[in-house]
VOFIVEX-133347 format. One record per atom (N, C-alpha, C): x, y, z; residue in three letters. Coordinates in steps of 0.2 Angstrom, whole numbers, plus 5000, padded with zeros to 4 digits. Example, Ala and Ser with C-alpha at 12.3 -4.5 7.8 and 13.67 -1.06 7.14 Angstrom:
2
506649725039Ala506249785039Ala506649845039Ala506449895035Ser506849955036Ser506450005039Ser
END
This chain:
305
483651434943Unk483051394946Unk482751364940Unk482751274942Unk482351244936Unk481651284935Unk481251274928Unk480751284928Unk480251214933Unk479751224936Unk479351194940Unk478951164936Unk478651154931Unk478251164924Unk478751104921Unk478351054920Unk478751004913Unk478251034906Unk478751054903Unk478651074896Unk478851024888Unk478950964892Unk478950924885Unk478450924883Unk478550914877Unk478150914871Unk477650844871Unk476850844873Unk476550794875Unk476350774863Unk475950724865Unk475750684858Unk475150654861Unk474850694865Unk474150684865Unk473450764867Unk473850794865Unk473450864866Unk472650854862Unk472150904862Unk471550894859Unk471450904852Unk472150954851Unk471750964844Unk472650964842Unk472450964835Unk473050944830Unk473150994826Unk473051044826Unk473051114823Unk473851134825Unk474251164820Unk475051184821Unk474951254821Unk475251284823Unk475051384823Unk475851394823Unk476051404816Unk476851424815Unk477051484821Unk477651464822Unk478051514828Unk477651494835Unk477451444835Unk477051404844Unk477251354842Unk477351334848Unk477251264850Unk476951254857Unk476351194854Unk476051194861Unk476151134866Unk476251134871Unk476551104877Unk475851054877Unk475251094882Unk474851044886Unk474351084887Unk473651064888Unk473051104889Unk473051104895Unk472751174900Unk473051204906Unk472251224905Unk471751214903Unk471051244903Unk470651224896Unk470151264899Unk469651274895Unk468951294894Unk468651344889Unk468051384890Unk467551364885Unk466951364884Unk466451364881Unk466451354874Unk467151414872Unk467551404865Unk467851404861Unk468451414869Unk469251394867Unk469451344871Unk469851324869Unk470351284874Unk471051334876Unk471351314882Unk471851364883Unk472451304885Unk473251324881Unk473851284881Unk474251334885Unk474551284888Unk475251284888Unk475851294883Unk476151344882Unk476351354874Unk477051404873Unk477551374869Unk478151434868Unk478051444862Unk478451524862Unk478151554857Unk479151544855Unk479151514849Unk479751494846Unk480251554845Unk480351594842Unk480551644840Unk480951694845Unk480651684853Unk480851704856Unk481151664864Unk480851604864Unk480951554868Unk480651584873Unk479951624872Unk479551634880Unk478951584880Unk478851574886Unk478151534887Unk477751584887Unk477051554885Unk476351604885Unk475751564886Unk475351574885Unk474651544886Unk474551564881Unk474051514877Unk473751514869Unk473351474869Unk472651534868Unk471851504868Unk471751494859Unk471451424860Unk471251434852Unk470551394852Unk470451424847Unk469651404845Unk469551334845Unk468951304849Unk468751244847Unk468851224840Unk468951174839Unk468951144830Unk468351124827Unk467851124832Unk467151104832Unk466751184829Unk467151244831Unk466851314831Unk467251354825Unk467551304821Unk467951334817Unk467451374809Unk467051324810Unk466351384804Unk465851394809Unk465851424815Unk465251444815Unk465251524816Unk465051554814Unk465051604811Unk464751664821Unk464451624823Unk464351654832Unk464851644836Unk465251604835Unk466051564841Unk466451614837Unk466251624832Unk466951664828Unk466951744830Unk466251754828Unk466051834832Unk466151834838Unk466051804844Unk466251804850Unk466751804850Unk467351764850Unk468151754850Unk468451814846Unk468251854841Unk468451904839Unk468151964846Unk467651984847Unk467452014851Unk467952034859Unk468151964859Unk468551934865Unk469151974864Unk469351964858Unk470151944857Unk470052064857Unk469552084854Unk469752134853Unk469552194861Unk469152154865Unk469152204871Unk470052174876Unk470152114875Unk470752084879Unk471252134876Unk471452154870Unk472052184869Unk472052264869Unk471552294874Unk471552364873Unk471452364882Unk471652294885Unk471752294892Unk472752304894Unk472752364897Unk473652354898Unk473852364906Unk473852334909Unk473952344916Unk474252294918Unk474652314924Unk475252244929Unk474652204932Unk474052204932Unk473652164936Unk473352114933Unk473352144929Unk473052094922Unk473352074917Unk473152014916Unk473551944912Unk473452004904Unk474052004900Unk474152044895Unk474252004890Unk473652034885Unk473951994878Unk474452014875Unk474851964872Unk475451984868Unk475451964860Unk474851924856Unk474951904850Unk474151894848Unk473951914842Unk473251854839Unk473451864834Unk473151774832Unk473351754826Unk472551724822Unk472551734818Unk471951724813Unk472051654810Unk472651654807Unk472751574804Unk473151534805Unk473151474805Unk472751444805Unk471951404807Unk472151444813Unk471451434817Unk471551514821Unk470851554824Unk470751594827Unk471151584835Unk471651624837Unk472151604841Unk472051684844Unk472351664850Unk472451754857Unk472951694861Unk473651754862Unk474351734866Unk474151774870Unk474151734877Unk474251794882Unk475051764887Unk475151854892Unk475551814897Unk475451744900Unk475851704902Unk475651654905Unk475451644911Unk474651614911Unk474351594915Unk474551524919Unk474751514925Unk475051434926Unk475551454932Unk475051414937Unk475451414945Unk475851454947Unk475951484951Unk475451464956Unk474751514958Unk474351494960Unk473651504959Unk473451554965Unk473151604970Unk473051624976Unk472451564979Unk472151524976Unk471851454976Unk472351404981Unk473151394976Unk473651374978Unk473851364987Unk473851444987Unk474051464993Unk473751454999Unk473051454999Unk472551465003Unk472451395005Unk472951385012Unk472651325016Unk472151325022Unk471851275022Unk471351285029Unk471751285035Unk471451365039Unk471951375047Unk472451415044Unk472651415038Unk473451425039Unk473251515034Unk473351585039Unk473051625034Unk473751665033Unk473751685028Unk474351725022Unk474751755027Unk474551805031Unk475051855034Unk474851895033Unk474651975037Unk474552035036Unk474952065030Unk475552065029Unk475952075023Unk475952075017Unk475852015016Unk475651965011Unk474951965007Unk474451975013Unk473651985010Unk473752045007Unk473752105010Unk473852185010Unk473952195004Unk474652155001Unk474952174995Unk474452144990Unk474452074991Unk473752054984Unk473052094986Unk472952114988Unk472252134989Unk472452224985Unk472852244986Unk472852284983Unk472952304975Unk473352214974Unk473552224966Unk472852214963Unk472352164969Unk471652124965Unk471252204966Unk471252234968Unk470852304967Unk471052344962Unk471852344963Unk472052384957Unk471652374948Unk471752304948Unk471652284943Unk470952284940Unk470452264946Unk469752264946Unk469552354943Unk469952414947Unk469852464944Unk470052474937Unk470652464934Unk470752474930Unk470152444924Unk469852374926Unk469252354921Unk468652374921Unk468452414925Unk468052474929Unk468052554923Unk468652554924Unk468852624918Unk468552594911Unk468752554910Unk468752524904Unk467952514901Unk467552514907Unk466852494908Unk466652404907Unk467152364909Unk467252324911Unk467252304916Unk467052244920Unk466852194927Unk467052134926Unk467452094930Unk467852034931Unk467251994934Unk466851924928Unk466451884929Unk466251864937Unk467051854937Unk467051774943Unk467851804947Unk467551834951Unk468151874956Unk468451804961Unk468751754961Unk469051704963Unk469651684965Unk470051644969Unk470651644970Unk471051594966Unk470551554961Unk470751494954Unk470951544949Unk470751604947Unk470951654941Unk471551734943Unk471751714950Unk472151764952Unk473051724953Unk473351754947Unk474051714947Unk474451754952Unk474851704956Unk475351744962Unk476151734958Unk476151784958Unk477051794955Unk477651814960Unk478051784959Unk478651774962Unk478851834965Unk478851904964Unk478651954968Unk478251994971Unk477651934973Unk477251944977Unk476551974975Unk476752004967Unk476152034965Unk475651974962Unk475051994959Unk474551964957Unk474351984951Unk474051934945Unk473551954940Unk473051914939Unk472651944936Unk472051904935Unk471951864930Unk471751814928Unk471651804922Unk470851804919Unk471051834912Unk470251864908Unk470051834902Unk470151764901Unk469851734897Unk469151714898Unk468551744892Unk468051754895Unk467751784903Unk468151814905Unk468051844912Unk467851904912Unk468251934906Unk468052014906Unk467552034902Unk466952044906Unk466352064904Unk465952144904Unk465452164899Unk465452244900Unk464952244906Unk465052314910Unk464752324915Unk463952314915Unk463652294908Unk462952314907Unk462752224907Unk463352194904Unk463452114905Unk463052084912Unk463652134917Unk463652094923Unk463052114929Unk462752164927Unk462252184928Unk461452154926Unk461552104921Unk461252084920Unk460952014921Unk461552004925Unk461651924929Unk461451954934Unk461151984937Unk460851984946Unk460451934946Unk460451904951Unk459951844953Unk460251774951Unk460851764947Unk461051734943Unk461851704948Unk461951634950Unk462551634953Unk463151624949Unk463351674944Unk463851694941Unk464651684944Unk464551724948Unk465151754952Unk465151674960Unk465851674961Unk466051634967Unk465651614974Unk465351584975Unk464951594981Unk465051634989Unk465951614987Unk466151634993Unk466551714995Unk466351744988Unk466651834988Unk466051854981Unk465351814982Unk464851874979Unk464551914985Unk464451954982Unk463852064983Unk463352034984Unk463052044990Unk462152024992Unk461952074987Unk462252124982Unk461752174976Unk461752114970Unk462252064969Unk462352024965Unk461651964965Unk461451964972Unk460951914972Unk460151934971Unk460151994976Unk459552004977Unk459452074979Unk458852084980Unk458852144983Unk458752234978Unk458652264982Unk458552334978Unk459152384974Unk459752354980Unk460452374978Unk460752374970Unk460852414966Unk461152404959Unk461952364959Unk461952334956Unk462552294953Unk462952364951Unk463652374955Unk464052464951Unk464552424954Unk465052514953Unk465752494955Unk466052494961Unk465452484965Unk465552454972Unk465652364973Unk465352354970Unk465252284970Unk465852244971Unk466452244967Unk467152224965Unk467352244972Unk467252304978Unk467452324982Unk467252244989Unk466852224988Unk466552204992Unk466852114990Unk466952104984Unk467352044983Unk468052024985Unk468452104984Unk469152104985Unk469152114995Unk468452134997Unk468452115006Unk468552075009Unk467952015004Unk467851935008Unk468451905005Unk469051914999Unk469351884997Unk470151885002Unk470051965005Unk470451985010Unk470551975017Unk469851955017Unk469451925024Unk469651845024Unk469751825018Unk469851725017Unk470751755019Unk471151765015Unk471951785015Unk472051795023Unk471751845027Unk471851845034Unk471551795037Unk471251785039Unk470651725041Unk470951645040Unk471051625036Unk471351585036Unk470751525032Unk470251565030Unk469551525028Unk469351555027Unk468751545023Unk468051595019Unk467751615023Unk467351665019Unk466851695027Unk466451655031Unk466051615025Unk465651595025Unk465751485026Unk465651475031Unk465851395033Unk465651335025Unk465751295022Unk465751275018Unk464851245017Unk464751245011Unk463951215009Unk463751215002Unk463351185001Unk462951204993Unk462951284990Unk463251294986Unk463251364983Unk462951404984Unk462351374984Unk461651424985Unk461551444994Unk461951374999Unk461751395004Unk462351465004Unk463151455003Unk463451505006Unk463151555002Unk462951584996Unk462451624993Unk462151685000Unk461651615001Unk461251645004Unk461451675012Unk461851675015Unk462151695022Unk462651755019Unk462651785011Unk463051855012Unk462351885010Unk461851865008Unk461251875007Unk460951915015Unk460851875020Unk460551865025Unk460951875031Unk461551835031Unk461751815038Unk462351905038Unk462451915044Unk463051955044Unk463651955042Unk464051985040Unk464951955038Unk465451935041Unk465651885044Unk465851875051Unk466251945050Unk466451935059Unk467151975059Unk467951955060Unk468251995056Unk468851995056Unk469252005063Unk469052045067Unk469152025076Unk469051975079Unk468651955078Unk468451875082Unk468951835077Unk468951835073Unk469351785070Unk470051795068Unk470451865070Unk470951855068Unk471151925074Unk471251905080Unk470951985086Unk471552015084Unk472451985084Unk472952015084Unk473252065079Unk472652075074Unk472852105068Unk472952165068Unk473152225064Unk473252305067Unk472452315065Unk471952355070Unk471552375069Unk471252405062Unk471652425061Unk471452475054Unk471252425049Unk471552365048Unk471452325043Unk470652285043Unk470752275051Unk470052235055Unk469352295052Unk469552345052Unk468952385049Unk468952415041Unk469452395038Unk469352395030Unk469052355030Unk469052285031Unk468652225030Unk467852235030Unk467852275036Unk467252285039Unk466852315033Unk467152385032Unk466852435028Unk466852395021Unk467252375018Unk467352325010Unk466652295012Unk466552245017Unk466052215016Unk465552245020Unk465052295020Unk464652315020Unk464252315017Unk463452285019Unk462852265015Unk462852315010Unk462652365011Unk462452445009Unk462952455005Unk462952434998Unk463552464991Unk463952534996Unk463352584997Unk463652665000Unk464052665005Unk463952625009Unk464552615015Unk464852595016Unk465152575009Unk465852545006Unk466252595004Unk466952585004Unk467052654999Unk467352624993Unk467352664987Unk467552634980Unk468152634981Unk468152594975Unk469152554971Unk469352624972Unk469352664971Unk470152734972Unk470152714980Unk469552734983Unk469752764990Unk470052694994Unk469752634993Unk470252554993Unk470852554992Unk471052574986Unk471652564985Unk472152614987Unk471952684987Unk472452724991Unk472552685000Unk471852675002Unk471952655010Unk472352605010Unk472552535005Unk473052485005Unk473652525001Unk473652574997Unk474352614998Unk474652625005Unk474352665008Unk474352685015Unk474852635020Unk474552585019Unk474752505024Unk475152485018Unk475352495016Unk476052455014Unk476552495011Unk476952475014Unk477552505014Unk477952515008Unk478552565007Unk478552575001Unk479252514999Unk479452475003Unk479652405004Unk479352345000Unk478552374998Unk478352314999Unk477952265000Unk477952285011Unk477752245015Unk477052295019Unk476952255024Unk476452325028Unk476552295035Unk477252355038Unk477652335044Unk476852365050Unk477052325056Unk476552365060Unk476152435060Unk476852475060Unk476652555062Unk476352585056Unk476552565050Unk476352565043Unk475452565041Unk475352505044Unk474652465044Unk474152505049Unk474552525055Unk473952545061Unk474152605059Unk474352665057Unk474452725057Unk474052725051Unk473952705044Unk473952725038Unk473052735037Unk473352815036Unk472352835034Unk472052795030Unk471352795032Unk470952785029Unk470652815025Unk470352815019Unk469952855014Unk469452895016Unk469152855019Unk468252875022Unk468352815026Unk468052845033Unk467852805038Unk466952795040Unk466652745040Unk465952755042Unk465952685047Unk465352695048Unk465152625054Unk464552605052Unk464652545050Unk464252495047Unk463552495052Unk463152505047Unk462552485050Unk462052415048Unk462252365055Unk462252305054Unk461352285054Unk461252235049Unk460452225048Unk460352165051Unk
END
């Protein structure tokens, strides 16, 4: 299978800095204060993703602290769910290789009307938990829970991608009230309210994310940021029966439970992720009898305000 991806070598990329054993293809991103390539890593003839330091930030002694910071919590990350580093380089410019981030996207997939397939969703929903747990243990939380930062791999699994995304739990606690996160899979604890920003929260993003994959759409009908905000704020969460009735029951009320106002009447990333164990078969897939038979962790019933 050809690659899908043209990897000639462009002559207009943004910065002109050479990083022996890379070559950089094409700029595929960009943060605050790096830019992130398209890139083979010569030696071995793999492609990789290669963030490097703006050239603008090359003496500033805070861009530098930070991208060191970065580069040192990203490499003590090692899980299938997550985008893994493979290389940092110091010179000639402040560089971090990670796996390759680059199409297709869970963004990609997600058309209007047209929703994934019980299957399909079940399995990424599981991998985006998994992973969210693992940065959890870590005492990290993924800035911007999103379908633009969730890579879809050819056997169906998922990664995240963590450039600047991976933030300490104390970080992202401190962005309450702040529209940091996706409008369309933030925590009503994210915005407002008495509820603490924990490790419930990630549970309730991997719901509406789950809820979009089924659904065939967001939860929330489309508007200015701050309106869909404010309707996981206020309004109730639609449901997953009205909008998709055919689906095996048991998944209709994960949703339910994931997106529960109330942090406590969610259950945490283990108990999520074994209940999507359950529903998915060791195939792979999550056939009917698989989905409607498979325990759930903790059962409760939403109490709707």
């Amino acid at each position: 299978m050809s690659d899908p991806f043209d990897l000639s070598t462009t002559g207009d990329l943004p910065v002109t800095v050479q990083i022996p054993g890379y070559r950089l293809r094409r700029q595929v991103g960009e943060d605050s204060i790096g830019l992130w390539f398209d890139a083979e890593q010569q030696s071995l003839g793999r492609k990789v993703t290669l963030k490097v330091l703006r050239p603008q930030f090359e003496e500033h002694a805070g861009a530098l602290a930070e991208f060191r910071q970065e580069i040192e919590r990203l490499t003590k990350l090692v899980h299938p769910n997550l985008i893994k580093v493979l290389d940092t380089i110091e010179a000639p410019v402040l560089a971090l290789v990670t796996e390759r981030f680059i199409g297709p996207t869970l963004q990609d997939l997600l058309a209007p009307g047209k929703p994934l397939g019980q299957e399909r969703a079940l399995r990424l929903a599981r991998g985006i938990a998994s992973g969210l747990a693992h940065l959890d243990a870590a005492g990290l939380a993924h800035k911007n829970v999103t379908p633009g930062f969730l890579q879809v791999l050819e056997d169906g699994g998922c990664r995240l991608a963590l450039f600047r995304m991976a933030i300490p739990l104390a970080e992202q606690a401190a962005l309450k009230g702040r529209l940091a996160q996706d409008p369309q899979y933030v925590a009503p604890e994210q915005l407002a309210g008495d509820d603490p920003i924990g490790p419930k929260t990630p549970v309730y993003q991997v719901g509406a994310l789950l809820f979009h994959m089924l659904a065939g759409r967001p939860p929330f009908e489309p508007g200015t940021p701050q309106e869909v905000a404010r309707a996981h704020l206020r309004t109730e969460f639609p449901s997953l029966k009205r909008a998709q009735p055919f689906l095996q029951p048991a998944v209709q009320e994960l949703v339910e439970e994931c997106t529960a106002r109330d942090p406590e009447e969610r259950p945490d990333l283990a108990e999520l992720i074994a209940t999507l164990d359950g529903m998915v078969t060791r195939k792979g897939g999550a056939g009917g009898a698989a989905a409607s038979d498979a325990p759930v962790a903790r059962r409760r019933r939403r109490r709707r305000r």
